[in-house]
C-alpha positions, 0 to 999 in steps of 0.5 A, a space after each residue: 137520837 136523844 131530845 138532849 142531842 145538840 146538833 147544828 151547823 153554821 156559815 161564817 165570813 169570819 173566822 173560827 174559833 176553835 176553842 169556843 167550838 170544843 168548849 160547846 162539845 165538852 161541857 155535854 158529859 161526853 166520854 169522847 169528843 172528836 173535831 176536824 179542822 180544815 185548813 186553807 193549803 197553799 200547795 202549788 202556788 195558791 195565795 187565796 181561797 175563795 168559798 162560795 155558797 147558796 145561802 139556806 141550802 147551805 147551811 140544810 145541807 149541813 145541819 141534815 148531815 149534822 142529824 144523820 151522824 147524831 142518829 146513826 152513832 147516838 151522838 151527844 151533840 154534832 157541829 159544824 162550821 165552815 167558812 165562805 168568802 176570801 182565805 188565805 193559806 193557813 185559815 181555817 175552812 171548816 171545823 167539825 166536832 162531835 161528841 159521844 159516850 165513847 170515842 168510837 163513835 165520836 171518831 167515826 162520826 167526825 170522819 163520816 161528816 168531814 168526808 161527807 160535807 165534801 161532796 154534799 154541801 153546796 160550795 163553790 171554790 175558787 183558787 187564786 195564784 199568782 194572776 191567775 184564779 181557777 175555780 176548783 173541780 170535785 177530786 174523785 178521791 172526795 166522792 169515794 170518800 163519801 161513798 164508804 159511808 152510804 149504805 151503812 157502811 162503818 168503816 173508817 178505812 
């Protein structure tokens, strides 16, 4: 990872801006510049999102993953953003951008984040439907997500 390499993450309330996030990743001389926007689903009767986090360790955990992708593929610049507190179906949860002298590497990287910050960032989600709120358990699809990048591996798969 190059001095010039831009990582970062951040926890907001509020909501995301995708156009300033890309705006950060294009103006780098980039020749690719992936992004992941996550999205509140409102599958199955859900009327709110709820997110939770621990303060600090949230935002480590993000930023140590950001430095991981940038080193691992030679980023030109790694973000991420994700939201906490009530959403609605449609908001924006998360955005994920990196940027790369070739797409490849910006793609993988932008799929190595996305599924790992799944399973090692510290949140809490909570579902609302209806009268009825459930807070939500890991979906073993998430972990083998993650797990396809450990060890070295490349594949997008």
């Amino acid at each position: 990872m190059s001095q010039q390499t831009k990582v970062g993450a951040r926890v907001q309330t509020g909501p995301i801006d995708i156009a300033t996030e890309l705006a950060l990743l294009e103006v780098l001389g980039a020749g690719g510049v992936a992004s992941f926007t996550g999205l509140v689903r409102g599958d199955d009767g859900v009327t709110m999102l709820e997110l939770e986090h621990y303060p600090g360790a949230t935002e480590a955990a993000l930023n140590d993953l950001a430095v991981q992708a940038a080193a691992r593929w030679g980023l030109l610049a790694a973000y991420i953003v994700h939201r906490v507190g009530p959403m609605v179906p449609g908001d924006r949860v998360v955005f994920v951008g990196t940027a790369a002298p070739h797409r490849a590497a910006a793609l993988d990287a932008c799929a190595f984040l996305i599924d790992r910050l799944k399973t090692d960032a510290p949140f809490w989600k909570r579902e609302v439907r209806g009268e009825v709120a459930r807070w939500v358990q890991p979906r073993a699809g998430d972990a083998d997500a993650a797990d396809r990048w450990r060890d070295g591996g490349d594949a997008v798969g």
